[in-house]
CHARMM internal coordinates of N, CA and C (Angstrom, degrees):
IC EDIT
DIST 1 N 1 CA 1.4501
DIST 1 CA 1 C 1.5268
ANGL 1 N 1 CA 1 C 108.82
DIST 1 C 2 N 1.3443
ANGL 1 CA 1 C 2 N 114.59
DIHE 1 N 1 CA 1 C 2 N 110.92
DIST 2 N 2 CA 1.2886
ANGL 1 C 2 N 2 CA 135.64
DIHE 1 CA 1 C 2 N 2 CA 161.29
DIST 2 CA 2 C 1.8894
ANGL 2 N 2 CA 2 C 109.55
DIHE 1 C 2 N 2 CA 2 C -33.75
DIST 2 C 3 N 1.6680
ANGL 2 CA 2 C 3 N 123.16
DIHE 2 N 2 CA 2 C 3 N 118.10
DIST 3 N 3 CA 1.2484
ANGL 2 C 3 N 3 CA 126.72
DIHE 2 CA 2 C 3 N 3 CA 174.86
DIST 3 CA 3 C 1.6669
ANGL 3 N 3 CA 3 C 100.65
DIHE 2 C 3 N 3 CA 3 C -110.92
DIST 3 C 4 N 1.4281
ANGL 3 CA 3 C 4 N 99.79
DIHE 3 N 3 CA 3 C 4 N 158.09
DIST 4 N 4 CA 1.1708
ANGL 3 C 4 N 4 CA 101.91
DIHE 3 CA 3 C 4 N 4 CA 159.53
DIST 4 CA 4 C 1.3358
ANGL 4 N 4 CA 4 C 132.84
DIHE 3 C 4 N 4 CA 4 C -140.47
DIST 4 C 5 N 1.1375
ANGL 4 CA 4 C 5 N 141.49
DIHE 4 N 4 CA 4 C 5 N 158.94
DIST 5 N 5 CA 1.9151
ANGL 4 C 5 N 5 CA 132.58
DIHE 4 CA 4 C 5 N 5 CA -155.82
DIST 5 CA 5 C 1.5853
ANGL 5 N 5 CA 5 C 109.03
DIHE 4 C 5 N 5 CA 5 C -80.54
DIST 5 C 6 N 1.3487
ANGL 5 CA 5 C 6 N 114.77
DIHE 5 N 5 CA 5 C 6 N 120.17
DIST 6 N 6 CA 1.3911
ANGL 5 C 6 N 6 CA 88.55
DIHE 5 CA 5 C 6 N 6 CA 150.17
DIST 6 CA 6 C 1.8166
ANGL 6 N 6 CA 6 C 87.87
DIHE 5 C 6 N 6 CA 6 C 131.04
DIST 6 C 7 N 1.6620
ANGL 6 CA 6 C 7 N 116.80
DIHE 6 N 6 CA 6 C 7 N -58.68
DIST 7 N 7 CA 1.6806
ANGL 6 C 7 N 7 CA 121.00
DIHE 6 CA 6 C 7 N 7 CA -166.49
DIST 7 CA 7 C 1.6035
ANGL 7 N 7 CA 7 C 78.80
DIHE 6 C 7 N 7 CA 7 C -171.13
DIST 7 C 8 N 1.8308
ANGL 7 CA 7 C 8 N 90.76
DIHE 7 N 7 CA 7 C 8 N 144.95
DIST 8 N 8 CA 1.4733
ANGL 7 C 8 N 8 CA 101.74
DIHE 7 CA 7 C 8 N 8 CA 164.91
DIST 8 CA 8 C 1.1608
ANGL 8 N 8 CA 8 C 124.30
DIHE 7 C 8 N 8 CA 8 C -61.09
DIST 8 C 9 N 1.4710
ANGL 8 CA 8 C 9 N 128.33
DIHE 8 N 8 CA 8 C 9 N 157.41
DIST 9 N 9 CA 1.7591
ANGL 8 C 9 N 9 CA 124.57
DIHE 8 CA 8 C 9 N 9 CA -172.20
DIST 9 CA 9 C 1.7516
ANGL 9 N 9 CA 9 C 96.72
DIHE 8 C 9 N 9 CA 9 C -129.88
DIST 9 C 10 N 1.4242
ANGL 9 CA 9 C 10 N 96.46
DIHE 9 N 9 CA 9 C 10 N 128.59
DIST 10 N 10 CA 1.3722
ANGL 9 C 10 N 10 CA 97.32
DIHE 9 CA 9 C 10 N 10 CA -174.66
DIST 10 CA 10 C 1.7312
ANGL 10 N 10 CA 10 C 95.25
DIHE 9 C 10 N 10 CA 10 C -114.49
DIST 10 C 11 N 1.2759
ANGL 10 CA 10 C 11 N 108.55
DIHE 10 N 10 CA 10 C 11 N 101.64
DIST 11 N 11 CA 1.9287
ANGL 10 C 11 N 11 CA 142.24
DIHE 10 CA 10 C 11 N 11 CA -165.35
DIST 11 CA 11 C 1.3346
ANGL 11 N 11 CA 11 C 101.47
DIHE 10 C 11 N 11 CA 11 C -100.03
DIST 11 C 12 N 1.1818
ANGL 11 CA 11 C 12 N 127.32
DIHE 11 N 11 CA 11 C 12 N 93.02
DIST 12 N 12 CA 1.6011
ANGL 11 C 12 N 12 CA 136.90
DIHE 11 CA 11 C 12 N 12 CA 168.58
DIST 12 CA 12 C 1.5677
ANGL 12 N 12 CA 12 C 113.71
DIHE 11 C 12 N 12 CA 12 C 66.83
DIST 12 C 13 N 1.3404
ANGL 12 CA 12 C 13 N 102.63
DIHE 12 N 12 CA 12 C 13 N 49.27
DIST 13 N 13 CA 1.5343
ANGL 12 C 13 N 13 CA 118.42
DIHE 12 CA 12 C 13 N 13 CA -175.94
DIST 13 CA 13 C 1.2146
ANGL 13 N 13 CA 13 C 130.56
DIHE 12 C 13 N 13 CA 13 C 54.26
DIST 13 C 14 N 1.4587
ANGL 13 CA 13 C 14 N 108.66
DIHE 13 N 13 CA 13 C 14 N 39.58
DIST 14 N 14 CA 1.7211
ANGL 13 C 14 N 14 CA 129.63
DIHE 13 CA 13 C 14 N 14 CA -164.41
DIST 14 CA 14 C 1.8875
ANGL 14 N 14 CA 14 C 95.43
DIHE 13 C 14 N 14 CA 14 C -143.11
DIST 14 C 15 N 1.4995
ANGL 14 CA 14 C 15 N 102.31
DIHE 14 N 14 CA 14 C 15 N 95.42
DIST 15 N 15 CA 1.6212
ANGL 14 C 15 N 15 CA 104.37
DIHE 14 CA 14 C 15 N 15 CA 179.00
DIST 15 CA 15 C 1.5636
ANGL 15 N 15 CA 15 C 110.72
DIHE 14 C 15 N 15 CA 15 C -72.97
DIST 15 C 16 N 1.0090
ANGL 15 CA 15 C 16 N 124.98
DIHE 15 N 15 CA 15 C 16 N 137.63
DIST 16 N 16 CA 1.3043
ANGL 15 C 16 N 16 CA 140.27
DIHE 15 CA 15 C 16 N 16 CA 177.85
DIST 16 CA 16 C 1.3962
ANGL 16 N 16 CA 16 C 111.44
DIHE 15 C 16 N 16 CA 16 C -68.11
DIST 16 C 17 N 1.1107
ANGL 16 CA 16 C 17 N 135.58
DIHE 16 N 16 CA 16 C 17 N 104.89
DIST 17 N 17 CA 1.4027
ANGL 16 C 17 N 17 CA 127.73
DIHE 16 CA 16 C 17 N 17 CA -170.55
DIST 17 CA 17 C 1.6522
ANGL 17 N 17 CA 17 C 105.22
DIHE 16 C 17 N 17 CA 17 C -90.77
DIST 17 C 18 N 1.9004
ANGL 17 CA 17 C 18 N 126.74
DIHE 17 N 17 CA 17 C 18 N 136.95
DIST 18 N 18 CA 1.4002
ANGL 17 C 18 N 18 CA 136.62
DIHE 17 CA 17 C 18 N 18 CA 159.68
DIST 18 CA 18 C 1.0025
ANGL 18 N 18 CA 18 C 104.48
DIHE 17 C 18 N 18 CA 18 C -100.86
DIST 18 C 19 N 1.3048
ANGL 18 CA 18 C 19 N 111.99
DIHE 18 N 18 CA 18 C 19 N 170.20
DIST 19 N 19 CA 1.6298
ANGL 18 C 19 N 19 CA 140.80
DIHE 18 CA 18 C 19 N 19 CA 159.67
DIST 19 CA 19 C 1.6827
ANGL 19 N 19 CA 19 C 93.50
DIHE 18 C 19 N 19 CA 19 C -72.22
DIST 19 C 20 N 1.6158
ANGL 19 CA 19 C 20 N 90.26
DIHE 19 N 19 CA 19 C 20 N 154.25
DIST 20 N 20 CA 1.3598
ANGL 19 C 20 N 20 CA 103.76
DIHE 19 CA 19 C 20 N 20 CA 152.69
DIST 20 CA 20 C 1.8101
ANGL 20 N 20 CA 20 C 130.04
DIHE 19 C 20 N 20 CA 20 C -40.06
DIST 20 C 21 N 1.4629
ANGL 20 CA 20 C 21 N 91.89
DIHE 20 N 20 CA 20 C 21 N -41.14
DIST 21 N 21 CA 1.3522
ANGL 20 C 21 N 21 CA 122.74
DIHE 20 CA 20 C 21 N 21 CA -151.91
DIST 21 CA 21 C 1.4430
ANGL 21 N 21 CA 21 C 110.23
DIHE 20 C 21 N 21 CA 21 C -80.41
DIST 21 C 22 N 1.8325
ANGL 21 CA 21 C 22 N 104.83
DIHE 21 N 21 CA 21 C 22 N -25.41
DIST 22 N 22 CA 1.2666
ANGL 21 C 22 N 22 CA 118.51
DIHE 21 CA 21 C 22 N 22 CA 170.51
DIST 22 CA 22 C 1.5304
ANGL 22 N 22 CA 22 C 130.24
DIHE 21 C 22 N 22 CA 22 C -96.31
DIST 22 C 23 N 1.2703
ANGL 22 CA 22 C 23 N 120.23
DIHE 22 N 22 CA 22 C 23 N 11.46
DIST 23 N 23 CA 1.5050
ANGL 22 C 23 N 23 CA 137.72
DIHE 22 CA 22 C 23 N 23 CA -162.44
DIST 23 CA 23 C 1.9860
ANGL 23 N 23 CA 23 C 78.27
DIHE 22 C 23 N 23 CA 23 C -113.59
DIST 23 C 24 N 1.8904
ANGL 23 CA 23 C 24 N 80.99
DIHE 23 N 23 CA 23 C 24 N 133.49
DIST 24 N 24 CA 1.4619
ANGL 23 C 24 N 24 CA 107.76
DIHE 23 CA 23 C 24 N 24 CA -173.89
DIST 24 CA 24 C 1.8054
ANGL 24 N 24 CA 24 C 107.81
DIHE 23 C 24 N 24 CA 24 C -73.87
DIST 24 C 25 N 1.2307
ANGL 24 CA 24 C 25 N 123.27
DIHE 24 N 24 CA 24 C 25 N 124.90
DIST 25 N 25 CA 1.7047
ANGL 24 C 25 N 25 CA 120.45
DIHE 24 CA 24 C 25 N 25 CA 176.92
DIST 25 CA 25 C 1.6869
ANGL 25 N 25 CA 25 C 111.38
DIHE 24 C 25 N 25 CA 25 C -25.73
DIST 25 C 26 N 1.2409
ANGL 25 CA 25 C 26 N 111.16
DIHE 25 N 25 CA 25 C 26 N -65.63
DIST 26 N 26 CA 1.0025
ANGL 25 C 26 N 26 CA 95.37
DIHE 25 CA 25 C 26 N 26 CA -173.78
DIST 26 CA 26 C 1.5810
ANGL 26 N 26 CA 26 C 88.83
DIHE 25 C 26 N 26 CA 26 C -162.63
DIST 26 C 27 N 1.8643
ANGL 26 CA 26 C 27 N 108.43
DIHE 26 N 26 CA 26 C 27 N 171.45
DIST 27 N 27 CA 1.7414
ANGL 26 C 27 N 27 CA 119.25
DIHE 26 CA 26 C 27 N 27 CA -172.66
DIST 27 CA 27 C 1.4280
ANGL 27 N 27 CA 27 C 82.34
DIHE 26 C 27 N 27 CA 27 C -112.00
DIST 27 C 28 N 1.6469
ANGL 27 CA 27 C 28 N 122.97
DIHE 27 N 27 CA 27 C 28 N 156.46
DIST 28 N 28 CA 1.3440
ANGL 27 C 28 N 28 CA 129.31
DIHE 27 CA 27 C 28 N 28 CA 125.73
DIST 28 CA 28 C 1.5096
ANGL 28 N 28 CA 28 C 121.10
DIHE 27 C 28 N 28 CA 28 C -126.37
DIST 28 C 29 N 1.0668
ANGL 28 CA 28 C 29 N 90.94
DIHE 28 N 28 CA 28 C 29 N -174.01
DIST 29 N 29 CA 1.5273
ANGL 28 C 29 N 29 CA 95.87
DIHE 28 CA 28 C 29 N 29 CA -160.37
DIST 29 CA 29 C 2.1679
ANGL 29 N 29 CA 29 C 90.86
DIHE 28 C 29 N 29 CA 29 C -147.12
DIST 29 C 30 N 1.1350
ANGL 29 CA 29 C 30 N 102.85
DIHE 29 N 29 CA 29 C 30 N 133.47
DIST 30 N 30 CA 1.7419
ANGL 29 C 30 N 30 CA 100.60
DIHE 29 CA 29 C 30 N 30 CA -169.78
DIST 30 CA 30 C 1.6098
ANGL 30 N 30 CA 30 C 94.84
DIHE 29 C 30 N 30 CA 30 C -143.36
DIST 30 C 31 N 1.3618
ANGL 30 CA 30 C 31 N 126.43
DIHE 30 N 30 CA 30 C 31 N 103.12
DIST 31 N 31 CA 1.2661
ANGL 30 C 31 N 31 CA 106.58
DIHE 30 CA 30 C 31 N 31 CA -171.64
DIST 31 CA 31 C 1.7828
ANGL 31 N 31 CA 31 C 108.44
DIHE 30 C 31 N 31 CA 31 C -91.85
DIST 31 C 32 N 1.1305
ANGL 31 CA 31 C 32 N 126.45
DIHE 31 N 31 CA 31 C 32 N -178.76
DIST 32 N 32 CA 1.1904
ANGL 31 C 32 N 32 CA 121.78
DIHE 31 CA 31 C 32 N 32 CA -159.52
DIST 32 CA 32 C 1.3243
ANGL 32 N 32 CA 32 C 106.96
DIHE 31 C 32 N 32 CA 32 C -91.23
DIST 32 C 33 N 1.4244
ANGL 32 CA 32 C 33 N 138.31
DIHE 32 N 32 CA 32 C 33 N 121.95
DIST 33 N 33 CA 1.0018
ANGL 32 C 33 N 33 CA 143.25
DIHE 32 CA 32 C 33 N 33 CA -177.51
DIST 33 CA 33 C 1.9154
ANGL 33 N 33 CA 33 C 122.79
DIHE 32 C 33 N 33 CA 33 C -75.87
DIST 33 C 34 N 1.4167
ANGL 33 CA 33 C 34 N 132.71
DIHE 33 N 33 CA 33 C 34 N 97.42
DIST 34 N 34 CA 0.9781
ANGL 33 C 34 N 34 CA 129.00
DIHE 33 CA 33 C 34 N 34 CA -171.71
DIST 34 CA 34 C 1.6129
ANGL 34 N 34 CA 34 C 100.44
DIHE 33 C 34 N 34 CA 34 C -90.54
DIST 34 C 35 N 1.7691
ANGL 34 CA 34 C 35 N 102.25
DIHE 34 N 34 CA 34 C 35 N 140.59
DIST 35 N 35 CA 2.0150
ANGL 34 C 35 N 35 CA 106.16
DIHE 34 CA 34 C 35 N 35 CA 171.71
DIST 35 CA 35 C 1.2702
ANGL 35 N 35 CA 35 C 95.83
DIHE 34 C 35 N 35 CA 35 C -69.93
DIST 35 C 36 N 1.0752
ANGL 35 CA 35 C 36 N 131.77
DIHE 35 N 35 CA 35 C 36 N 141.21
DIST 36 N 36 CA 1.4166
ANGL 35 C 36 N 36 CA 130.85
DIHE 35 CA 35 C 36 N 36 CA 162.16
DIST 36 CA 36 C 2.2790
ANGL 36 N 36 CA 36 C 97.78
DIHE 35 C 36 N 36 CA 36 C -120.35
DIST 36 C 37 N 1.2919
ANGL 36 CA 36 C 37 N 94.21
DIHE 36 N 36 CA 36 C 37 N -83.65
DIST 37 N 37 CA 1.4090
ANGL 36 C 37 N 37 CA 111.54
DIHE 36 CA 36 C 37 N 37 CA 178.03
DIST 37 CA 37 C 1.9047
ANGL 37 N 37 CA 37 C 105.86
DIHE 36 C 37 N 37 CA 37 C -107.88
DIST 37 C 38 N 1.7751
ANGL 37 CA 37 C 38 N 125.48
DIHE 37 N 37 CA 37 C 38 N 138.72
DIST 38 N 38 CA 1.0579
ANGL 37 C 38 N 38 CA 82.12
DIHE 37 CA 37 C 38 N 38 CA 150.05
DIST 38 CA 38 C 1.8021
ANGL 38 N 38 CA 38 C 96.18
DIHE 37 C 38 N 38 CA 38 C -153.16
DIST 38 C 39 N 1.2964
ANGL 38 CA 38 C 39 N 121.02
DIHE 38 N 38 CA 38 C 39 N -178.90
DIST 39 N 39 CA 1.5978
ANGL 38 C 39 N 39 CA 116.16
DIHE 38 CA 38 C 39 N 39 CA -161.31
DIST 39 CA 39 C 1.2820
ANGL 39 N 39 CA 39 C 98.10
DIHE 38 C 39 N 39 CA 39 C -73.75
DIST 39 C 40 N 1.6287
ANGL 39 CA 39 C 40 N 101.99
DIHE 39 N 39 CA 39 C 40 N 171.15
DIST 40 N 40 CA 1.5156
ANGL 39 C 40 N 40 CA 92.21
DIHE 39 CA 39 C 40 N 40 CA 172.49
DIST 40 CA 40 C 1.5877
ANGL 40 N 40 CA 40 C 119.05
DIHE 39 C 40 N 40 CA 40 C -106.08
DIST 40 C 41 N 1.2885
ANGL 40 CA 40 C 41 N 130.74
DIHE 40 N 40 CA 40 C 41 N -155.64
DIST 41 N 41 CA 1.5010
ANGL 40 C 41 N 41 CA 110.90
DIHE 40 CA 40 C 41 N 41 CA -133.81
DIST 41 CA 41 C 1.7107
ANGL 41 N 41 CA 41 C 97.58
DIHE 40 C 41 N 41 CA 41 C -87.23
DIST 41 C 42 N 1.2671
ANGL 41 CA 41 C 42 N 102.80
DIHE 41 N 41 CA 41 C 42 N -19.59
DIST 42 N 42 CA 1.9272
ANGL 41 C 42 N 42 CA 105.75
DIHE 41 CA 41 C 42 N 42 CA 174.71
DIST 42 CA 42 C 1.3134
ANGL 42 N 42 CA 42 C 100.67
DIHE 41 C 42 N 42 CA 42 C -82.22
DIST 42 C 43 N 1.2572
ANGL 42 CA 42 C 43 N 147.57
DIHE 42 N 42 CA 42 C 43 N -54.53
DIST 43 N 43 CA 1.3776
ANGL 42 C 43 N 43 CA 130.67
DIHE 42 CA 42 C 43 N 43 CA -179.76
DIST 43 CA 43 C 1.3698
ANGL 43 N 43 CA 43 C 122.83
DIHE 42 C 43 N 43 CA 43 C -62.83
DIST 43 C 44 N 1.3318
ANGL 43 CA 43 C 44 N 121.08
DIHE 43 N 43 CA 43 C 44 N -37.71
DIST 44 N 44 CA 1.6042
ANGL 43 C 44 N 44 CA 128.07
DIHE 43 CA 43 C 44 N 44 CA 168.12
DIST 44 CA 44 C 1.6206
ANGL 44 N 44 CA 44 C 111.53
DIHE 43 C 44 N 44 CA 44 C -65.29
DIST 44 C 45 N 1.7196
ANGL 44 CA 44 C 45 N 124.34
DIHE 44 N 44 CA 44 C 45 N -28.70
DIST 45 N 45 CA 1.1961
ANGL 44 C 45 N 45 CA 103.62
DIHE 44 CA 44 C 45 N 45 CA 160.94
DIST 45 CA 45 C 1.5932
ANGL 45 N 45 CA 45 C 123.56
DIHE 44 C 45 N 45 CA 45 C -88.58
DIST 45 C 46 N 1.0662
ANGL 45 CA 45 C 46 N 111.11
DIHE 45 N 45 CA 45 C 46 N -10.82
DIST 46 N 46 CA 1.9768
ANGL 45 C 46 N 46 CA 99.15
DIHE 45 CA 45 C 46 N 46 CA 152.80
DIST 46 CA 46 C 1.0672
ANGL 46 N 46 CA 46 C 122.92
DIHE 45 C 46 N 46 CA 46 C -65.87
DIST 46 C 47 N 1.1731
ANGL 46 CA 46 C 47 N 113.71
DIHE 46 N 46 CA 46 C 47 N -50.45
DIST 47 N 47 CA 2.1052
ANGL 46 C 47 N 47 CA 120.42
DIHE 46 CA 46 C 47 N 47 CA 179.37
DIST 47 CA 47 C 1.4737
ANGL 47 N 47 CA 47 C 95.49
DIHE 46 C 47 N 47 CA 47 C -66.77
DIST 47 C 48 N 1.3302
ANGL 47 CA 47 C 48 N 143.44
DIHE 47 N 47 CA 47 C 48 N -26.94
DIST 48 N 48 CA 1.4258
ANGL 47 C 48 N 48 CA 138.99
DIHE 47 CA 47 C 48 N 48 CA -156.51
DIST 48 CA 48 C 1.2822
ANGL 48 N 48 CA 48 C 94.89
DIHE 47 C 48 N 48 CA 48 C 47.06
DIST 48 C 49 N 1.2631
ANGL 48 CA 48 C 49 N 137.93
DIHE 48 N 48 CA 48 C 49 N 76.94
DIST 49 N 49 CA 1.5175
ANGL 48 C 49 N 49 CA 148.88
DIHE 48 CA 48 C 49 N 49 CA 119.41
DIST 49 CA 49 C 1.3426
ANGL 49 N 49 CA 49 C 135.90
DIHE 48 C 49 N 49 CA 49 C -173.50
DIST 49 C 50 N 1.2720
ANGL 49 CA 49 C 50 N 134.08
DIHE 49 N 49 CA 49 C 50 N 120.52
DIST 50 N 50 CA 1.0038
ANGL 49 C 50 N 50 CA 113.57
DIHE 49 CA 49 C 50 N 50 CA -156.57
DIST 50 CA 50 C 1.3206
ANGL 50 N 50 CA 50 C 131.11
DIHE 49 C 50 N 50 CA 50 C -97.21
DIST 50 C 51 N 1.9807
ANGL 50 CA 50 C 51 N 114.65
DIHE 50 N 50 CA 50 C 51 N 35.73
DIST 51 N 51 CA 0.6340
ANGL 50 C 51 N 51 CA 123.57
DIHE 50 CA 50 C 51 N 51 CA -122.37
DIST 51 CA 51 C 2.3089
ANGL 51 N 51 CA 51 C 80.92
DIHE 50 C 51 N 51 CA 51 C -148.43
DIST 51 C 52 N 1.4300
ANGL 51 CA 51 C 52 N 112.41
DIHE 51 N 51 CA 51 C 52 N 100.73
DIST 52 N 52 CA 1.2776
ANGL 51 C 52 N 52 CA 90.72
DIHE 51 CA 51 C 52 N 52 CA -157.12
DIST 52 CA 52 C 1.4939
ANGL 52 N 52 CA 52 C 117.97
DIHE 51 C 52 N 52 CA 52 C -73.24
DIST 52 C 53 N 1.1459
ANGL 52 CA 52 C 53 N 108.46
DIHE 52 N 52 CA 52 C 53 N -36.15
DIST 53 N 53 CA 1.8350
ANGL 52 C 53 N 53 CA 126.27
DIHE 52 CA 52 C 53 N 53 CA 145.24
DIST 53 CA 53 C 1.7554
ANGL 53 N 53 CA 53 C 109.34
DIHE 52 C 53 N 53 CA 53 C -0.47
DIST 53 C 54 N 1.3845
ANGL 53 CA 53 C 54 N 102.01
DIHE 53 N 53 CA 53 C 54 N -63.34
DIST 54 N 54 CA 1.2550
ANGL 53 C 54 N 54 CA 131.44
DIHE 53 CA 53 C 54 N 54 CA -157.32
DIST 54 CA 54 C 2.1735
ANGL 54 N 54 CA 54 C 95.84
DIHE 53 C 54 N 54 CA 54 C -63.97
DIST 54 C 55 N 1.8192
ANGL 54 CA 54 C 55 N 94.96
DIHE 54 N 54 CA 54 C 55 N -56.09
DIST 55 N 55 CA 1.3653
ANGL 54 C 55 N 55 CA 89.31
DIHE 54 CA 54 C 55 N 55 CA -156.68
DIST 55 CA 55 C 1.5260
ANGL 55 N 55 CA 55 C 122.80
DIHE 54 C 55 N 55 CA 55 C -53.80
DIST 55 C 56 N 0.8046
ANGL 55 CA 55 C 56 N 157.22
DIHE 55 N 55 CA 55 C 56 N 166.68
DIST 56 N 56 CA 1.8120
ANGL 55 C 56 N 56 CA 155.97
DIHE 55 CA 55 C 56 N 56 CA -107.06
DIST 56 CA 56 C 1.3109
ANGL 56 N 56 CA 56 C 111.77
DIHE 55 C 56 N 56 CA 56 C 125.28
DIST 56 C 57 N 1.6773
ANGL 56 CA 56 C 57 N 103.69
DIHE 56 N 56 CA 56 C 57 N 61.18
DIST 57 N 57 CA 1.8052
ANGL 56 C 57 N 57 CA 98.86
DIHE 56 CA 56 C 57 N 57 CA 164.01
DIST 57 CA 57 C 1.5772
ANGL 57 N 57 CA 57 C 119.33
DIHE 56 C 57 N 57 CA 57 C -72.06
DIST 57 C 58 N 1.3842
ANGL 57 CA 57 C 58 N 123.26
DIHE 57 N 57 CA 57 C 58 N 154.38
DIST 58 N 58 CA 1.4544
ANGL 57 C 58 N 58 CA 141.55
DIHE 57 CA 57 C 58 N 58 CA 170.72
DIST 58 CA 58 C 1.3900
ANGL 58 N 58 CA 58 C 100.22
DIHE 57 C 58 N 58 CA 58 C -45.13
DIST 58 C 59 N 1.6268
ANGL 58 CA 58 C 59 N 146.17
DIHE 58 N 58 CA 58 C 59 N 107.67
DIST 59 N 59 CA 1.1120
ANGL 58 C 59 N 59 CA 109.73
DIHE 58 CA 58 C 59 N 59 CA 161.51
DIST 59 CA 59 C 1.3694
ANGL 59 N 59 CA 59 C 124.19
DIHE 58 C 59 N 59 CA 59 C -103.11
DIST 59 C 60 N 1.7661
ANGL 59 CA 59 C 60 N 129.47
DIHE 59 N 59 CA 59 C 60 N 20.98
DIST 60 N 60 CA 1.1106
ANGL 59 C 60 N 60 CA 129.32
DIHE 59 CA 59 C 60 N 60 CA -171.60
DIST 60 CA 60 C 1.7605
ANGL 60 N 60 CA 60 C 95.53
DIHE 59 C 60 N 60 CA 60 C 138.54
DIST 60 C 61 N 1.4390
ANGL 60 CA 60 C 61 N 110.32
DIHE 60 N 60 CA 60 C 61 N 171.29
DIST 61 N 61 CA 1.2287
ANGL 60 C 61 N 61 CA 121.80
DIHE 60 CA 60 C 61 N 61 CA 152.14
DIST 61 CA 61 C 1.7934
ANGL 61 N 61 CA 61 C 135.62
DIHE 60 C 61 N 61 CA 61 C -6.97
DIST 61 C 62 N 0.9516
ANGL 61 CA 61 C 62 N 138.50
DIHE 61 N 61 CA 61 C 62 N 83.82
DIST 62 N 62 CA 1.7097
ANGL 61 C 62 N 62 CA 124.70
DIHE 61 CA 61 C 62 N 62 CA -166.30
DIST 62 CA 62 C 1.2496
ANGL 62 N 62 CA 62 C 96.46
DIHE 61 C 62 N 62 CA 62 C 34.57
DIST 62 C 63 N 1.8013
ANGL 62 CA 62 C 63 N 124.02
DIHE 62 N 62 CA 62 C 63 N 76.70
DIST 63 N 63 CA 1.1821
ANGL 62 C 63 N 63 CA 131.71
DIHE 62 CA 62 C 63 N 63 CA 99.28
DIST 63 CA 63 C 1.7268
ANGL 63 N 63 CA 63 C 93.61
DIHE 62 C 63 N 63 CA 63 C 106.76
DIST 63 C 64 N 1.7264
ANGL 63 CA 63 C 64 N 102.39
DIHE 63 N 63 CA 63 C 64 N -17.51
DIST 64 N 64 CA 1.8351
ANGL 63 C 64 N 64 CA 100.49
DIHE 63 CA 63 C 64 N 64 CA -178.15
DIST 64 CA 64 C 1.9157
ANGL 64 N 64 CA 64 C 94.88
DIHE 63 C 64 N 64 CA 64 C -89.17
DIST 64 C 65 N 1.6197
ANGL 64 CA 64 C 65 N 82.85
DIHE 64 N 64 CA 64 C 65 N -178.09
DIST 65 N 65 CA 1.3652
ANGL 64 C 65 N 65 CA 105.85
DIHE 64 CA 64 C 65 N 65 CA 168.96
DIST 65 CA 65 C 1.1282
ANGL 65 N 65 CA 65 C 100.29
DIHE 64 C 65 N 65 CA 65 C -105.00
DIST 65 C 66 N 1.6519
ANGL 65 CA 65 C 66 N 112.27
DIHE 65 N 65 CA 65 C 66 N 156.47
DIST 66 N 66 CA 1.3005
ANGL 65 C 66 N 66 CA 123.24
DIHE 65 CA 65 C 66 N 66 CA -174.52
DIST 66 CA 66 C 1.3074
ANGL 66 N 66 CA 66 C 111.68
DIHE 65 C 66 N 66 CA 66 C -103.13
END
COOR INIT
IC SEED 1 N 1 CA 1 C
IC BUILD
C-alpha cells in the first residue's frame, strides 16, 4: 500500500493508512497581514491590537449577545 508524506490520501476510494508517528504536529495557516488603518498606542493597548481588522471582542455564547 502506497503512503504518502505529510496527510493520508484517500486514491480511488482506498484511504491510505499512517502511524501515529507519521502525522505532521500540527498545519498553520498565517495570512498576510496588510497596514491599512491602525489605533493609536492607548487604544490598541486596551483592544490588545493595534490592528482594527484584528479586534474580535467575546460577545456572548456562539458569537450572539445575550
Amino acid at each position: 500500500m502506497e503512503q504518502f508524506k505529510g496527510c493520508p490520501a484517500n486514491r480511488g476510494g482506498m484511504a491510505m493508512r499512517m502511524s501515529r508517528e507519521e502525522y505532521p504536529l500540527a498545519m498553520d495557516y498565517v495570512p498576510w497581514q496588510h497596514w491599512h488603518t491602525v489605533y493609536d498606542l492607548e487604544k490598541g493597548l486596551l483592544r490588545g491590537t493595534i490592528f482594527p481588522e484584528l479586534f474580535k471582542p467575546f460577545l456572548g455564547v456562539r458569537g450572539g449577545c445575550r
